[in-house]
The first five atom37 places (N, CA, C, CB, O) and aatype in JSON, in Angstrom:
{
  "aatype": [20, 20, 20, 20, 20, 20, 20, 20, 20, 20, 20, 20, 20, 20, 20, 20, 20, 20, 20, 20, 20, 20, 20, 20, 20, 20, 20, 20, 20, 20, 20, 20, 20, 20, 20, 20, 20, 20, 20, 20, 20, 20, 20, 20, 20, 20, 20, 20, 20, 20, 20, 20, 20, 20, 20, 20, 20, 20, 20, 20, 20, 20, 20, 20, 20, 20, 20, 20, 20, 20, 20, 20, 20, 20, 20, 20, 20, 20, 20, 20, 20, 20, 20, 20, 20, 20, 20, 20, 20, 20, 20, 20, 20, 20, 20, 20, 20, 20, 20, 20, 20, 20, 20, 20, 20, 20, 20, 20, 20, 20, 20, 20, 20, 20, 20, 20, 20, 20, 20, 20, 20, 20, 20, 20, 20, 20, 20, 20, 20, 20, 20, 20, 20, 20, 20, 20, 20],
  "atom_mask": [
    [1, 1, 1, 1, 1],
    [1, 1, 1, 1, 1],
    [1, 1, 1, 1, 1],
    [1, 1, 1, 1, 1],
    [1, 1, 1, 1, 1],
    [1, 1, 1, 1, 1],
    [1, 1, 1, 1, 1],
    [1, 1, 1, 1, 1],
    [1, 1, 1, 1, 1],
    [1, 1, 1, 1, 1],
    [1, 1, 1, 1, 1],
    [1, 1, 1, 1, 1],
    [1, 1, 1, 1, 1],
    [1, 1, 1, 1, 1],
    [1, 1, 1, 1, 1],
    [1, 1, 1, 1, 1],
    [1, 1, 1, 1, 1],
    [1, 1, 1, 1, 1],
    [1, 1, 1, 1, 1],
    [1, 1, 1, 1, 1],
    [1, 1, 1, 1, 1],
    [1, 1, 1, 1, 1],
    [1, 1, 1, 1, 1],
    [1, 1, 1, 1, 1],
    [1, 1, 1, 1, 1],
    [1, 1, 1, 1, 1],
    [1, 1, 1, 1, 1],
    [1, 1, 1, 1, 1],
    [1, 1, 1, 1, 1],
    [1, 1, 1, 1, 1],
    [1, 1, 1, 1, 1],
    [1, 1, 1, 1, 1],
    [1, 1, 1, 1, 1],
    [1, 1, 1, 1, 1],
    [1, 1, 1, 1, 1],
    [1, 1, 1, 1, 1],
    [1, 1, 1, 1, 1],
    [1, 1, 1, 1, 1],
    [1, 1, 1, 1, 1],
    [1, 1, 1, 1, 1],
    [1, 1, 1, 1, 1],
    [1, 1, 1, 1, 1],
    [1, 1, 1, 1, 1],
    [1, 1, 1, 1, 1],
    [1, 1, 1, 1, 1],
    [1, 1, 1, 1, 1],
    [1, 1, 1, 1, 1],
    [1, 1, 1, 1, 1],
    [1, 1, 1, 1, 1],
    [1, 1, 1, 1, 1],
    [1, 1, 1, 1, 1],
    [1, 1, 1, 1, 1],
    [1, 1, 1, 1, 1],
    [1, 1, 1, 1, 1],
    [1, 1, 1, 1, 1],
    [1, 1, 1, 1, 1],
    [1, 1, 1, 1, 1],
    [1, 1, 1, 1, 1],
    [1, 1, 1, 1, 1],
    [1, 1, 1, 1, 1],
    [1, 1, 1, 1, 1],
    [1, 1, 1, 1, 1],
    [1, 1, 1, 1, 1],
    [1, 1, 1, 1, 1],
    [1, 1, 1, 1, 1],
    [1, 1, 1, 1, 1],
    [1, 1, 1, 1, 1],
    [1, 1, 1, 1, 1],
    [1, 1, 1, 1, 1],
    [1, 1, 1, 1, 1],
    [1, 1, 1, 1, 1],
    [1, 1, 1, 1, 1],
    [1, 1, 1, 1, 1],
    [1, 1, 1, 1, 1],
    [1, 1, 1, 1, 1],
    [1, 1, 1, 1, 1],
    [1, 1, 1, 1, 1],
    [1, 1, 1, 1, 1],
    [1, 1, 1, 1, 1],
    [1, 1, 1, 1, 1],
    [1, 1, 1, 1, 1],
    [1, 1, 1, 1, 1],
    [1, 1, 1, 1, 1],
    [1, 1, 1, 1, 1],
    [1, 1, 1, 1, 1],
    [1, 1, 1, 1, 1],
    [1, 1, 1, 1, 1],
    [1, 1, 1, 1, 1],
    [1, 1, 1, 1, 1],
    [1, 1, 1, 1, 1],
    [1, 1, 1, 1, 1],
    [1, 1, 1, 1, 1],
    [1, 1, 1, 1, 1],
    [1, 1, 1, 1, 1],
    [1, 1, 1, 1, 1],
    [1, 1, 1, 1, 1],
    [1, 1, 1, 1, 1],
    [1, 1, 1, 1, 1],
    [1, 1, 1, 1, 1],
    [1, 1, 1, 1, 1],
    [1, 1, 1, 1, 1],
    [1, 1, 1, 1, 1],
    [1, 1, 1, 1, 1],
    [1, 1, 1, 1, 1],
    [1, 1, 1, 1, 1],
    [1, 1, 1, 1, 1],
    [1, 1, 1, 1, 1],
    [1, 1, 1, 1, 1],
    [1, 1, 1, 1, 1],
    [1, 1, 1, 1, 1],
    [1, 1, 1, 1, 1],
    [1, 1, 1, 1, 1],
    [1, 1, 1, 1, 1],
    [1, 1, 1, 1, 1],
    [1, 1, 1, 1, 1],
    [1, 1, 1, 1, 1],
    [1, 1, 1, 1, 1],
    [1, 1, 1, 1, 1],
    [1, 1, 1, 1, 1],
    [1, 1, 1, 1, 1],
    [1, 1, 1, 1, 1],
    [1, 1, 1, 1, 1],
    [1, 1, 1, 1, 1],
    [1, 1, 1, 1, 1],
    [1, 1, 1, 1, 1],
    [1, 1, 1, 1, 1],
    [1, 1, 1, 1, 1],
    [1, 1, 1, 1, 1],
    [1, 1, 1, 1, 1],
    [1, 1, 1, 1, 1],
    [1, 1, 1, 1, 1],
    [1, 1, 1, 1, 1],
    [1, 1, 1, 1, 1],
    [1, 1, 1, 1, 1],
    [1, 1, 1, 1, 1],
    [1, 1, 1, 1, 1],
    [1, 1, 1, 1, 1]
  ],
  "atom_positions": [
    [[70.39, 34.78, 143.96], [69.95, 34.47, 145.31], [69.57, 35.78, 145.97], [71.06, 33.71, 146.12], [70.23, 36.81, 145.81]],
    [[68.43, 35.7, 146.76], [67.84, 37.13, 147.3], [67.94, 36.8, 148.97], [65.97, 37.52, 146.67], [67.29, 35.78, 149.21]],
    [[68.39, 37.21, 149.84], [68.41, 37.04, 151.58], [68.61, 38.13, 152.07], [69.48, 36.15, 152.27], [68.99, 39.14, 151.47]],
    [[68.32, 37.99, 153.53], [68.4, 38.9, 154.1], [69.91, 39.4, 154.08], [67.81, 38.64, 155.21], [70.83, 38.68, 153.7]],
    [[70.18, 41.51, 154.83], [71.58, 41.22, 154.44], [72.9, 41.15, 156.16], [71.98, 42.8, 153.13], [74.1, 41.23, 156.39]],
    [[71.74, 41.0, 156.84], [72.13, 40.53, 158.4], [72.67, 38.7, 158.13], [70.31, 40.71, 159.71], [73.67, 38.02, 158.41]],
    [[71.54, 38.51, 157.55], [71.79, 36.65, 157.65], [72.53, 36.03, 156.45], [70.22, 35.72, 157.64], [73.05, 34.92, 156.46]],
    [[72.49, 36.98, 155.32], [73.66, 35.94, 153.8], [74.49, 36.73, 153.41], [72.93, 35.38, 152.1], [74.85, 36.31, 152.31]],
    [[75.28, 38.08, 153.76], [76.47, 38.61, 153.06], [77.11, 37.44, 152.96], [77.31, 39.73, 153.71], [77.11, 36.41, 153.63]],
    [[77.88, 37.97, 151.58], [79.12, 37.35, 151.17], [80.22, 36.85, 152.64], [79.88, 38.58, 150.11], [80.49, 37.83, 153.33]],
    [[80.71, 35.8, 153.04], [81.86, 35.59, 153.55], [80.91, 35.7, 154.96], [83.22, 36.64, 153.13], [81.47, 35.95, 156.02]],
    [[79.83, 35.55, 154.92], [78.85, 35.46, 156.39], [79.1, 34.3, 157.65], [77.24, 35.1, 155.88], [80.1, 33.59, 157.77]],
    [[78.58, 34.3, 158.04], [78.37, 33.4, 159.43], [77.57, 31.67, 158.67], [76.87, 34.57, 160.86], [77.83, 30.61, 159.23]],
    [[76.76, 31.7, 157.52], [76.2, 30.88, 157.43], [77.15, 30.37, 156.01], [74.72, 31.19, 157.53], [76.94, 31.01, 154.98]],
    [[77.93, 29.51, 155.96], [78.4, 29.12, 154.66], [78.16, 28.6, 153.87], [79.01, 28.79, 154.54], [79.06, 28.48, 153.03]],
    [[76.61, 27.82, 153.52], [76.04, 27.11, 152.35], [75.76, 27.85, 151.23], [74.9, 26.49, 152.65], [75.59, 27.53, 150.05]],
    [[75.75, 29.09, 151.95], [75.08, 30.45, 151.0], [76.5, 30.45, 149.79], [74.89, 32.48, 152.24], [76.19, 30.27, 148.61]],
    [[77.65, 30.59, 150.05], [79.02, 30.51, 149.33], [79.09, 28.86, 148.95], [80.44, 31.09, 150.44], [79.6, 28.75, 147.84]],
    [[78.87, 28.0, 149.33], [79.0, 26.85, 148.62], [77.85, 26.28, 147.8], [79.4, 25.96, 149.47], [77.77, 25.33, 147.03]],
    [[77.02, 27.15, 148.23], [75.63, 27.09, 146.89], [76.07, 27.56, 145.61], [74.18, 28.2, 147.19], [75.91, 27.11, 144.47]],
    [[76.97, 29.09, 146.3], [77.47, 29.91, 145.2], [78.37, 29.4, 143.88], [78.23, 30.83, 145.87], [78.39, 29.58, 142.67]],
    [[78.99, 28.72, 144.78], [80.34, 28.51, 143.6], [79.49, 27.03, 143.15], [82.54, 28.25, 144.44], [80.0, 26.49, 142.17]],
    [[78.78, 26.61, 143.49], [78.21, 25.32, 142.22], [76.87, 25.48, 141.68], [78.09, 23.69, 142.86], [76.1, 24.68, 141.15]],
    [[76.78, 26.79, 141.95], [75.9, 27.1, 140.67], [76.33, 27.86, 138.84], [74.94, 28.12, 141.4], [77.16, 28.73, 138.58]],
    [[75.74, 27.39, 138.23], [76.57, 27.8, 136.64], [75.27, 28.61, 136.5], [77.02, 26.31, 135.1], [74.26, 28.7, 137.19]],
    [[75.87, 29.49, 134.7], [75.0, 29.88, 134.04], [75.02, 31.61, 134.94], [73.63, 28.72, 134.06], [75.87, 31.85, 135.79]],
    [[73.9, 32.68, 134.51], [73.79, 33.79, 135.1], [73.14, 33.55, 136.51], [73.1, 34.68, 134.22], [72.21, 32.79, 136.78]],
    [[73.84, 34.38, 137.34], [73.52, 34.69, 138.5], [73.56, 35.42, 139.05], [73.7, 34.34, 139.01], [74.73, 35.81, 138.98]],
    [[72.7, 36.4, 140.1], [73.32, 37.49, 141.02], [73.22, 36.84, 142.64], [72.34, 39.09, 140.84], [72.81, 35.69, 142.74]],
    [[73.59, 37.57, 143.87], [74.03, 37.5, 144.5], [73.56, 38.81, 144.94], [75.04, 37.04, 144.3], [74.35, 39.74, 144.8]],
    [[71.84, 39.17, 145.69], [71.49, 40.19, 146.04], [70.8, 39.55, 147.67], [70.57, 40.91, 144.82], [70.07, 38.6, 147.95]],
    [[71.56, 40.81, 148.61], [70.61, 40.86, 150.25], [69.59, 42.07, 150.06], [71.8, 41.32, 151.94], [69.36, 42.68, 149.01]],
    [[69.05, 42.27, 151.26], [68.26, 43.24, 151.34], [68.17, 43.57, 153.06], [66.91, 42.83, 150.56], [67.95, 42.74, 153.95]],
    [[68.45, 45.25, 153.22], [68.72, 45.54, 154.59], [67.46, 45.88, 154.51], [69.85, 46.51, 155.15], [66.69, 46.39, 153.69]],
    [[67.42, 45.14, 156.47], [66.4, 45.1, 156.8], [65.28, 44.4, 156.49], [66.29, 45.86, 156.76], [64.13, 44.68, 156.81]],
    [[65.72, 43.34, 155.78], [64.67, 42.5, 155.51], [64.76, 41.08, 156.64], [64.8, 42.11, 153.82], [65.7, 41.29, 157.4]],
    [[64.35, 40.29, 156.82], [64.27, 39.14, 157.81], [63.57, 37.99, 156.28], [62.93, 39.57, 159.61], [63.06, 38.1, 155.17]],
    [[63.99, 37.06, 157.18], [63.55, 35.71, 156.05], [62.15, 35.87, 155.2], [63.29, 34.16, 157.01], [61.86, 35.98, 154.01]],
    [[61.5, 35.82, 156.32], [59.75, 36.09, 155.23], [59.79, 37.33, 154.45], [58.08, 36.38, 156.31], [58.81, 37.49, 153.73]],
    [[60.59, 38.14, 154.42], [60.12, 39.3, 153.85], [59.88, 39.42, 152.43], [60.91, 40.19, 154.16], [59.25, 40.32, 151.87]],
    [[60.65, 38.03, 151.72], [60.13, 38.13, 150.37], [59.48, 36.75, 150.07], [61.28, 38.51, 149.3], [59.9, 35.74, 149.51]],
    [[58.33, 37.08, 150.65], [57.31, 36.31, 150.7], [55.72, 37.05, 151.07], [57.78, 35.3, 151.69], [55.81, 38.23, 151.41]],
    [[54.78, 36.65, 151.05], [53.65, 37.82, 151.73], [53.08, 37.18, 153.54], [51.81, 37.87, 150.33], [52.0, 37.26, 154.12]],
    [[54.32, 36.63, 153.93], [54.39, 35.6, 155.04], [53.95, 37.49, 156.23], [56.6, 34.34, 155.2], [53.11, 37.83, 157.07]],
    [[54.89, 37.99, 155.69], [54.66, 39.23, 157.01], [53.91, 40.11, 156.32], [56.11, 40.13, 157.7], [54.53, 41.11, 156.65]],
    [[53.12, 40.48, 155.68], [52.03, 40.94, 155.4], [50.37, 40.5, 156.17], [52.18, 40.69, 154.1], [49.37, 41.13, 156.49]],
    [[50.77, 39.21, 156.2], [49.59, 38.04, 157.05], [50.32, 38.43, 158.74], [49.87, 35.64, 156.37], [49.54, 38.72, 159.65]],
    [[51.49, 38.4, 158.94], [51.3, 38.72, 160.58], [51.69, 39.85, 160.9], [52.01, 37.86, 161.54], [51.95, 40.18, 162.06]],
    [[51.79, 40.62, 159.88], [51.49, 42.64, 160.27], [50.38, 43.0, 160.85], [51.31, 43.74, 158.94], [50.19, 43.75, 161.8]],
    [[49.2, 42.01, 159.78], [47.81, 42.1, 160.15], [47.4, 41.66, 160.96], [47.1, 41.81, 159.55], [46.27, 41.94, 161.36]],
    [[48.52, 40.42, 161.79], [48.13, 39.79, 162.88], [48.3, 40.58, 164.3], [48.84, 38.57, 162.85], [47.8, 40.29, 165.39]],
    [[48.92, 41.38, 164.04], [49.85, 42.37, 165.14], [51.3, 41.84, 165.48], [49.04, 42.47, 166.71], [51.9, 42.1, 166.52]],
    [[51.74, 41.1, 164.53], [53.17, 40.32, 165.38], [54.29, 41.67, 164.43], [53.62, 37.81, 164.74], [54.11, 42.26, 163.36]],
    [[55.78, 41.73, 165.77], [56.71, 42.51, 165.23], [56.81, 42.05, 163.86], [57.96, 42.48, 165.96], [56.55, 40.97, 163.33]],
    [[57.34, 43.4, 163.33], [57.61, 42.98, 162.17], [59.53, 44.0, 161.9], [55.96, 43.44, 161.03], [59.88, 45.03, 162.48]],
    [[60.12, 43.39, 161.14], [61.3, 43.72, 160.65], [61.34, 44.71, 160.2], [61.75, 43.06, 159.95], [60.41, 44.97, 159.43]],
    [[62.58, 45.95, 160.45], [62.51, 46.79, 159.72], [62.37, 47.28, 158.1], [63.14, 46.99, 160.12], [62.48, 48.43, 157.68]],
    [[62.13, 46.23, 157.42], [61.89, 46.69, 156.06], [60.17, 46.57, 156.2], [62.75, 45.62, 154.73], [59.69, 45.82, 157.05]],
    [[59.48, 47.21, 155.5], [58.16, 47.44, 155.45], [57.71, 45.51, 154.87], [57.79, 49.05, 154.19], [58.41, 44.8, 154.14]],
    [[56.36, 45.15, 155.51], [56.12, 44.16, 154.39], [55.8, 44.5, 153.14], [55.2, 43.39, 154.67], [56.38, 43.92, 152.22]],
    [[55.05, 45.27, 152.91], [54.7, 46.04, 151.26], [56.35, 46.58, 150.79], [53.3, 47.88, 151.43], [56.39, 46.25, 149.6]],
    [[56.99, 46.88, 150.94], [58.33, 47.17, 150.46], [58.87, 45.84, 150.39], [59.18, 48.15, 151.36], [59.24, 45.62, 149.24]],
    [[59.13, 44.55, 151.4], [59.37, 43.38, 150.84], [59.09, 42.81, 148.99], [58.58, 42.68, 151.79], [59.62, 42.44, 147.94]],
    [[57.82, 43.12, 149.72], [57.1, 42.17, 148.51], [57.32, 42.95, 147.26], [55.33, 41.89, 148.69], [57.86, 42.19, 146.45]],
    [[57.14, 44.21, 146.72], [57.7, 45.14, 145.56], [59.17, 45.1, 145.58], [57.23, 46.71, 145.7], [59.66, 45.94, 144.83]],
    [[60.08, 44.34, 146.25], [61.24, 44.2, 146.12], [61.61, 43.16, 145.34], [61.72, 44.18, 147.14], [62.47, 43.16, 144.45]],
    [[60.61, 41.87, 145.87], [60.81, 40.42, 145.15], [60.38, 40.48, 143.76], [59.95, 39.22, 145.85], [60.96, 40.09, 142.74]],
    [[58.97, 41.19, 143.94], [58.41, 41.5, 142.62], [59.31, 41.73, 141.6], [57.62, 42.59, 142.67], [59.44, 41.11, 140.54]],
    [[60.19, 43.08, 142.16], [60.77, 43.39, 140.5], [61.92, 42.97, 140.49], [60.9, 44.91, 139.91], [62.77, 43.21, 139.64]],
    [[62.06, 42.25, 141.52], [64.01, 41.34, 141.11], [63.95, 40.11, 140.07], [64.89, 40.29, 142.89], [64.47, 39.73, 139.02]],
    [[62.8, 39.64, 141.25], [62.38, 38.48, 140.25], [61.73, 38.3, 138.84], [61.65, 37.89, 140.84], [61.57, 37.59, 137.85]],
    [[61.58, 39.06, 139.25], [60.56, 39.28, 137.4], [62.25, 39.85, 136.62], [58.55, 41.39, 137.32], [62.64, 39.25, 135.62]],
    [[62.98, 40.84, 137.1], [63.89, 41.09, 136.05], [64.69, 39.94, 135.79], [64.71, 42.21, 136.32], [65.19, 39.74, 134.68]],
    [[64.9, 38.78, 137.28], [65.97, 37.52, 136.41], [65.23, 37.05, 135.45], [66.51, 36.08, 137.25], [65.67, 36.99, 134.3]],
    [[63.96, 36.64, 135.79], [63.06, 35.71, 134.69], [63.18, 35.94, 133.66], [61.77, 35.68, 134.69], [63.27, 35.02, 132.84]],
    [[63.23, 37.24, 133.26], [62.97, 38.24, 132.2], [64.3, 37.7, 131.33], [62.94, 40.06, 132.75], [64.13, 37.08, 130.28]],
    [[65.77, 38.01, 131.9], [66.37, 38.15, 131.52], [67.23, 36.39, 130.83], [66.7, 39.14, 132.37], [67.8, 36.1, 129.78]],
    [[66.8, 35.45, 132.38], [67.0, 34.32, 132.06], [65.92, 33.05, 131.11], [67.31, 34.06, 133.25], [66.25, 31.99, 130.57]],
    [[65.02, 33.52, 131.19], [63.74, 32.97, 130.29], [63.28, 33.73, 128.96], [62.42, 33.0, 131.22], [62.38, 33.24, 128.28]],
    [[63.73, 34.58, 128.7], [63.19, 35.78, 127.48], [64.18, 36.42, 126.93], [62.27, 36.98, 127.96], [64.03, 37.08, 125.91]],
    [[65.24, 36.3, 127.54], [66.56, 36.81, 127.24], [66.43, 38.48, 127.12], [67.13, 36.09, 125.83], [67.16, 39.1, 126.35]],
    [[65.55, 39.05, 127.86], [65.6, 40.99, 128.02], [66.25, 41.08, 129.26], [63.89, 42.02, 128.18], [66.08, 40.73, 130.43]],
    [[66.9, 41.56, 128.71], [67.87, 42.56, 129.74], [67.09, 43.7, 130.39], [69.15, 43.35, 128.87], [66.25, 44.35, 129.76]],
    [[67.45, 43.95, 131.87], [66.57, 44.51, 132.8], [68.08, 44.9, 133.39], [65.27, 43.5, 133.71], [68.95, 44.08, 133.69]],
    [[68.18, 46.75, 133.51], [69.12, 47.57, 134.48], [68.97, 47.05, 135.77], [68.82, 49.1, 134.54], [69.83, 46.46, 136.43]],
    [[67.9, 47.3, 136.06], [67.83, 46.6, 137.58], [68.94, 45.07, 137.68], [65.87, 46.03, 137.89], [69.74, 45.52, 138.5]],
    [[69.18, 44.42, 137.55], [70.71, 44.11, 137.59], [71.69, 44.17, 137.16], [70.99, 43.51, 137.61], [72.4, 43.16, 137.17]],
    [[72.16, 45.42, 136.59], [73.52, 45.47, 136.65], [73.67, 46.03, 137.72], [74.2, 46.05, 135.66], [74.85, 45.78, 137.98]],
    [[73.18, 46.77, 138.72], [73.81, 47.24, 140.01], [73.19, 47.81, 140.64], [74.75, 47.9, 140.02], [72.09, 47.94, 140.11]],
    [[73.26, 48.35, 141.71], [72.79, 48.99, 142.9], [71.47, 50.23, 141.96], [74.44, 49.86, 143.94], [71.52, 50.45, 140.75]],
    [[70.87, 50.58, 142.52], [69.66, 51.23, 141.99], [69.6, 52.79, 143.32], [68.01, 49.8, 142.05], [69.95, 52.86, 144.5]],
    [[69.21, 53.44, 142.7], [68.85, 54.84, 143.55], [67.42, 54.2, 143.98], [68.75, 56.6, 142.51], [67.08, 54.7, 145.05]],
    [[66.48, 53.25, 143.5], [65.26, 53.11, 143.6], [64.93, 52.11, 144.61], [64.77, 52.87, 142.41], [63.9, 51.85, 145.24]],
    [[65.86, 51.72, 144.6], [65.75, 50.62, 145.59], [67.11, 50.44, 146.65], [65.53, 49.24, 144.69], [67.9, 49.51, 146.47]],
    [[67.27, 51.27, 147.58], [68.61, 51.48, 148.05], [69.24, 50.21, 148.95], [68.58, 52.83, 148.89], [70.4, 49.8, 149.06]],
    [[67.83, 49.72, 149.64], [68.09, 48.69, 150.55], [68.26, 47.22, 149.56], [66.78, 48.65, 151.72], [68.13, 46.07, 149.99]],
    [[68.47, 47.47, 148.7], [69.19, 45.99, 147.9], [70.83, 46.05, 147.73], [68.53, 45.81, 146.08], [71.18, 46.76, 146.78]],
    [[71.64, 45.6, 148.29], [72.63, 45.08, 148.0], [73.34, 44.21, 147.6], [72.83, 45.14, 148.34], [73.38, 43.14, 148.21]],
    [[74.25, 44.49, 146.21], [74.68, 43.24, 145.49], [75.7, 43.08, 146.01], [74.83, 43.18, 144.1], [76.35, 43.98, 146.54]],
    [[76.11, 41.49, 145.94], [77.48, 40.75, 147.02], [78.27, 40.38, 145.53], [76.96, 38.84, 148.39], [77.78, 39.77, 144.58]],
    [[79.54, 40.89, 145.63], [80.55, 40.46, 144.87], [81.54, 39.4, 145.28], [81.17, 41.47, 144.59], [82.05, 39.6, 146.38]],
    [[81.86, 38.46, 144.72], [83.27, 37.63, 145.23], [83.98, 38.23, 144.18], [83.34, 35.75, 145.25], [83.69, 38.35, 142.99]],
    [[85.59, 38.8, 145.19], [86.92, 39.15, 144.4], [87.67, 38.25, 144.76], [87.6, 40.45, 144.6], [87.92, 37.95, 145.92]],
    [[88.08, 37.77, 143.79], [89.0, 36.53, 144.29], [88.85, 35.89, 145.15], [90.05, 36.69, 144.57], [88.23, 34.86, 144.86]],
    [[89.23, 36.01, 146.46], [89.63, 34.94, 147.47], [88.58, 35.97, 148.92], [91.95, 34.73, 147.67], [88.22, 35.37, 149.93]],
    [[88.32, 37.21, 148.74], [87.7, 38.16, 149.3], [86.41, 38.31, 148.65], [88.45, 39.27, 149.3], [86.05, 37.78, 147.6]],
    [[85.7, 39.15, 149.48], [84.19, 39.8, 149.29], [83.91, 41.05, 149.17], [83.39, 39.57, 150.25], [84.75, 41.81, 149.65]],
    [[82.87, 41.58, 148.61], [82.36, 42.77, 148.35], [80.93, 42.77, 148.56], [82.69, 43.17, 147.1], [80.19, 41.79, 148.44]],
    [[80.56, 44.12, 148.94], [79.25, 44.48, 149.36], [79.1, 45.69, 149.1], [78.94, 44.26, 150.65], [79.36, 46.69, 149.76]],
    [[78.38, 45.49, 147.41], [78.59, 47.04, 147.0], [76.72, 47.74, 147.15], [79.43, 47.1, 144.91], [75.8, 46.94, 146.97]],
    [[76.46, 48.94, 147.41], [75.09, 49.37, 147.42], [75.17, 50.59, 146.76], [74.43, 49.49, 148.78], [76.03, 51.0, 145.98]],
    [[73.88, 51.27, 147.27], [73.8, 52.81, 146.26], [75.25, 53.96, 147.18], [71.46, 53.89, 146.55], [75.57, 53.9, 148.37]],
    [[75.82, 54.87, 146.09], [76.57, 55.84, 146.6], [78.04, 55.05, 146.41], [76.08, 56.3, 148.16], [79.05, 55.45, 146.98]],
    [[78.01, 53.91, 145.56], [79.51, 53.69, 145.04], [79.49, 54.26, 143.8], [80.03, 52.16, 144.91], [78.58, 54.37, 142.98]],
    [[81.28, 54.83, 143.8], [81.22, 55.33, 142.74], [81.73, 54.15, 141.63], [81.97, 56.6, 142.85], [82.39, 53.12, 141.73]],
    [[81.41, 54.5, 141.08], [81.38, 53.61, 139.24], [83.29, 52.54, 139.52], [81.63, 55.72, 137.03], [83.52, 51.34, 139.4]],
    [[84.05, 53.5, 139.85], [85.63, 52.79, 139.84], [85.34, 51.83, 141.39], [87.32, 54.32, 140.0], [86.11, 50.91, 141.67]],
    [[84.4, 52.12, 142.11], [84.71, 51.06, 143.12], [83.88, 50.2, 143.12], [84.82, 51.41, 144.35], [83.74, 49.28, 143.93]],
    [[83.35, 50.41, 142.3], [82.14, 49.22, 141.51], [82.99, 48.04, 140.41], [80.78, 50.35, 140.22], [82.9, 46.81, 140.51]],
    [[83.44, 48.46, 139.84], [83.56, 47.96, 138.41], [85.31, 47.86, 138.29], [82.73, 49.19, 137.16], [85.65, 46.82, 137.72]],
    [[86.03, 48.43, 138.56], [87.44, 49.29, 138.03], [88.18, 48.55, 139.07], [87.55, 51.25, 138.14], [89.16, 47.87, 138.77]],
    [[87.69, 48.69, 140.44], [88.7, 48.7, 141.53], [89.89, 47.1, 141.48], [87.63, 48.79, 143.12], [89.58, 45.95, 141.18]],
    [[90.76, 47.47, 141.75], [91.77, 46.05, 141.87], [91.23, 45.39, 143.12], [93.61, 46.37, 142.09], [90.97, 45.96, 144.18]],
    [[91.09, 44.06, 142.82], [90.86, 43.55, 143.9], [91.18, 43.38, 145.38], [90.89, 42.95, 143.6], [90.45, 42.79, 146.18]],
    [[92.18, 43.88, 145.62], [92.55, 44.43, 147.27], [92.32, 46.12, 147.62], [94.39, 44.12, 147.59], [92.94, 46.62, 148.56]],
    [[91.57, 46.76, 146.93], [91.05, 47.97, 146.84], [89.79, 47.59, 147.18], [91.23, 48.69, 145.61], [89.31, 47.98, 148.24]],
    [[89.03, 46.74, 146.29], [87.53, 46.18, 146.36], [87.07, 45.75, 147.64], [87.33, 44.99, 145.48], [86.16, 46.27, 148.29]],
    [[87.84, 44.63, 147.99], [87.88, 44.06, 149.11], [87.29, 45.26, 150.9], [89.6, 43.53, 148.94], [86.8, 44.96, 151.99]],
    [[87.69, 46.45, 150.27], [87.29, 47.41, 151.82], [86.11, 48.11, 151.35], [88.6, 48.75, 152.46], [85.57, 48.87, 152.16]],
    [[85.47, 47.97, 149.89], [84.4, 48.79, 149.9], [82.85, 47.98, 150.84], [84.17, 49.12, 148.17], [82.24, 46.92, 150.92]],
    [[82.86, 48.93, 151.22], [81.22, 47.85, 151.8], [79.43, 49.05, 151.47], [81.45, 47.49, 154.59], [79.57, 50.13, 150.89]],
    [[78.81, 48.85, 151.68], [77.66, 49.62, 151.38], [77.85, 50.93, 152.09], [76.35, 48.91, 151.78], [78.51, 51.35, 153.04]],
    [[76.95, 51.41, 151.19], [76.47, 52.83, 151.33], [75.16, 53.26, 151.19], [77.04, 53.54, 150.52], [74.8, 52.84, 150.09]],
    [[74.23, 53.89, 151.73], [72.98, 54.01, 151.32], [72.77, 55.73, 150.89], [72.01, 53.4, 152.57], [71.67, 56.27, 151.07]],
    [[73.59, 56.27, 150.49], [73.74, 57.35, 149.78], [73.2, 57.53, 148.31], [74.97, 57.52, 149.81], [72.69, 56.46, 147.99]],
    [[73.07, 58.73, 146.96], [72.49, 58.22, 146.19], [73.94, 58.01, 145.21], [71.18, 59.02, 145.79], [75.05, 58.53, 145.31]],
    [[73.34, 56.96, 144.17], [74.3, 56.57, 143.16], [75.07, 57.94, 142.68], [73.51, 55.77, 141.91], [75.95, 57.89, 141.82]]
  ]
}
């Protein structure tokens, strides 16, 4: 799932996003994007950039090269079975993507500038206080 990361973190204000979560099977990630707003991965604000209407702090051309290569890496990985780095975790290349973890009964919101043990290692009530960083990996 790809959303904005104002409107779908983990443990958010909107809860379908977590009960979508837990009844979906099979591979999945669980990626926001700061600064993005709903259309942004779409070419919806590209058409009213040009219109003159505000637009969200993520660029529309940065939207859309965001969807591009997320999506193409699930496809990739869920239709072709290639494995694509771009999800296992946070990217130096793309800083404003953040992956949402569920720990147990708690949430995580890990981005670039975690280190590897608070990624991967941490016990789950350790995990639980990491939240993003836009620092580099």
């Amino acid at each position: 799932m790809l959303g904005a990361a104002d409107n779908h973190p983990v443990g958010g204000h909107d809860t379908t996003w977590g009960q979508t979560w837990a009844a979906l099977g099979g591979y999945k990630k669980w990626l926001t994007v700061a600064g993005a707003d709903h259309f942004s991965f779409s070419d919806l604000d590209l058409l009213l950039k040009e219109a003159g209407f505000p637009m969200p702090p993520l660029s529309p051309e940065r939207g859309v090269v965001i969807t591009r290569e997320y999506v193409t890496a699930f496809f990739d990985r869920t239709l072709k079975g290639i494995h694509s780095p771009l999800l296992d975790g946070p990217s130096p290349n793309n800083p404003e993507v953040l992956f949402q973890y569920l720990v147990g009964l708690g949430q995580v919101r890990i981005g670039v500038g975690m280190s590897r043990w608070q990624v991967g290692q941490a016990p789950a009530r350790a995990a639980r206080r990491v939240w993003s960083s836009r620092t580099t990996w």
